[in-house]
N, C-alpha and C positions, 0 to 999 in steps of 0.2 A: 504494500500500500504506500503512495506517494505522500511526503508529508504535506502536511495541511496548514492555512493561517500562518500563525507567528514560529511554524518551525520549518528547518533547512536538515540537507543531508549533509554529513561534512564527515570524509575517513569512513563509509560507513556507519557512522553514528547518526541519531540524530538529536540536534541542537535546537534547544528549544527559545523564545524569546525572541528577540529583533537584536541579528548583529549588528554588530559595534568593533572597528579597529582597536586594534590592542591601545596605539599611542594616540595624539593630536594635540595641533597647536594649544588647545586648549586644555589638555589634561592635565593636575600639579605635578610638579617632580616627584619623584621618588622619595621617599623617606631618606634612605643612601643616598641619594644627590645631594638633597638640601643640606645634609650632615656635614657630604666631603667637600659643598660650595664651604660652609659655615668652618668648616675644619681650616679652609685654607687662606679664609681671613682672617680667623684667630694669631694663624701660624704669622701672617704676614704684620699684624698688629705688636704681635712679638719679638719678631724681625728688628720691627723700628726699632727698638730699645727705652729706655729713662728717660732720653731726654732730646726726642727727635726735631728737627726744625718744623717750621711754617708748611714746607712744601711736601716734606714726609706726611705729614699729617693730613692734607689737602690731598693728598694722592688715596691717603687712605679711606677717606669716605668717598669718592670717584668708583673705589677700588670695590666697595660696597655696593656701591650699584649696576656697576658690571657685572658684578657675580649674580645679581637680582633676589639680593636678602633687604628685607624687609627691616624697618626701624624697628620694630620688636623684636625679631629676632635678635639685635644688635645692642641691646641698650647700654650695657655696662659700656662695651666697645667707644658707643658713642661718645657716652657720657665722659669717658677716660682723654676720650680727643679733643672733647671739647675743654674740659677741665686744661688740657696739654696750651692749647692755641689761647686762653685767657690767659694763663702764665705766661705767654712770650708777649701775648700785647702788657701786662703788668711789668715784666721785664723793660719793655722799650719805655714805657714814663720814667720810670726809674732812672734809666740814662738820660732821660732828657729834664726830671723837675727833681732828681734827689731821692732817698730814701723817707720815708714819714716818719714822724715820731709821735709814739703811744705814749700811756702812762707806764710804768715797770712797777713790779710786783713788791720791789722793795726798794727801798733809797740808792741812787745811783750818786758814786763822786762824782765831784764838779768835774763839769764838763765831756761827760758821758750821759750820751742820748738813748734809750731804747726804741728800736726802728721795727720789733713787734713781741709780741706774748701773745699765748696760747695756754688752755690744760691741754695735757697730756700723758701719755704714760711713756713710761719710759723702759725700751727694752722688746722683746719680742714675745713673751708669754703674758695671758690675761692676769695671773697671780704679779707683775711686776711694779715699780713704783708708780703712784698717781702723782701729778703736779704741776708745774707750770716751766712752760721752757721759755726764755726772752733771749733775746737777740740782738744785743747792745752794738755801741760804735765798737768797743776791743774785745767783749765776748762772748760767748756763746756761754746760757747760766740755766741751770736746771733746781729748779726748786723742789724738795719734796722732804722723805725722811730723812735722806741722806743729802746734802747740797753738792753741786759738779760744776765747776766753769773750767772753760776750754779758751786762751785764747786763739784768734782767728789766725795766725802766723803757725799754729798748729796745726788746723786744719786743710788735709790735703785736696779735698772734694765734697760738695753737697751733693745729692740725688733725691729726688721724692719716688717712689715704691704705692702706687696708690694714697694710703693717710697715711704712710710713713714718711719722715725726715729722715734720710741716713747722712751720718757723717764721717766718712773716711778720716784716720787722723796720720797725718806725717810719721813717716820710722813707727810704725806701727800696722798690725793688722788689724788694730782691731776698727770695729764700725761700731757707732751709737747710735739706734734706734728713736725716734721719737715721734709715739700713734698720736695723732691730730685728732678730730671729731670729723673732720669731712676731707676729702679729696682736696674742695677746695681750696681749707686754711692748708694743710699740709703746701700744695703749690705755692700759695701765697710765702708761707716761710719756709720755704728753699731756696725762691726767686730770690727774697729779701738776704740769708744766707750768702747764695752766690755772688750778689753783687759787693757783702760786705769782703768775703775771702779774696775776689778780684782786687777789689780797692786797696786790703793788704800785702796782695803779693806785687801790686802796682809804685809801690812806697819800699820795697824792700830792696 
């Protein structure tokens, strides 16, 4: 008997329903597609590194759209670029109006400025010190149980880590940790960082 209606012979078999091409323009990708698109912006996100320029960064949201991920898919992504591209325009006022000056956590000598303060914790595990880190004209000063200043002629490199501040110190490995409350002050006091350690190694 010949099939009938909504069914077809196919192999011997028969197929019931109204075919349909396996793929078309209009079908979503694959689960694995979207994964290995999403996999290979991560990787490239990565790529960039700590502390990539203007046009790294611009490339990587382009980079995002060619691949054809979506803004939710992306967000931390995003959010981390854009966070990156305010720190270099905060960077550029800096060179052009100065560093600002906050209040500080505690009495500064005459003629020492604090250019920012934050809480913070200090270190890499949740259990580590709470308290306040400032960022004067000669140091770098950590408030908490224990008190820490560094000055800036010591320090070999800033980086921001998401809300972390790390600080590379000269003739040392070691690095000093410091979790911010958001991405954004973290950036903000690295920027402000970087340009003090420039300043000192500019005078040396």
């Amino acid at each position: 008997m010949a099939p009938t209606g909504g069914t077809r012979l196919v192999n011997g078999q028969i197929q019931y329903g109204n075919a349909r091409p396996l793929t078309s323009s209009g079908t979503p990708a694959a689960p694995s597609e979207e994964a290995a698109r999403l996999g290979t912006f991560r990787h490239e996100v990565r790529k960039a590194g700590r502390q990539p320029d203007r046009l790294s960064l611009l490339r990587l949201i382009e980079r995002a759209g060619e691949l054809g991920l979506r803004d939710d898919d992306i967000l931390l992504e995003l959010h981390e670029i854009r966070v990156a591209l305010d720190a270099l325009d905060f960077a550029e006022r800096l060179a052009l109006e100065g560093l600002p000056v906050v209040p500080s956590v505690d009495p500064l000598p005459a003629g020492e400025r604090c250019h920012f303060a934050a809480p913070v914790r200090y270190g890499r595990r949740r259990g580590d010190q709470i308290g306040h880190v400032e960022l004067t004209s000669s140091w770098l000063r950590f408030h908490g149980a224990l008190d820490m200043s560094v000055v800036w002629s010591e320090v070999a490199s800033i980086e921001r880590d998401g809300r972390d501040i790390l600080v590379s110190l000269l003739e040392s490995r070691r690095v000093l940790r410091f979790c911010c409350h958001s991405p954004e002050e973290a950036a903000r006091g690295a920027t402000v960082a970087q340009h003090l350690v420039a300043g000192t190694a500019s005078y040396s």
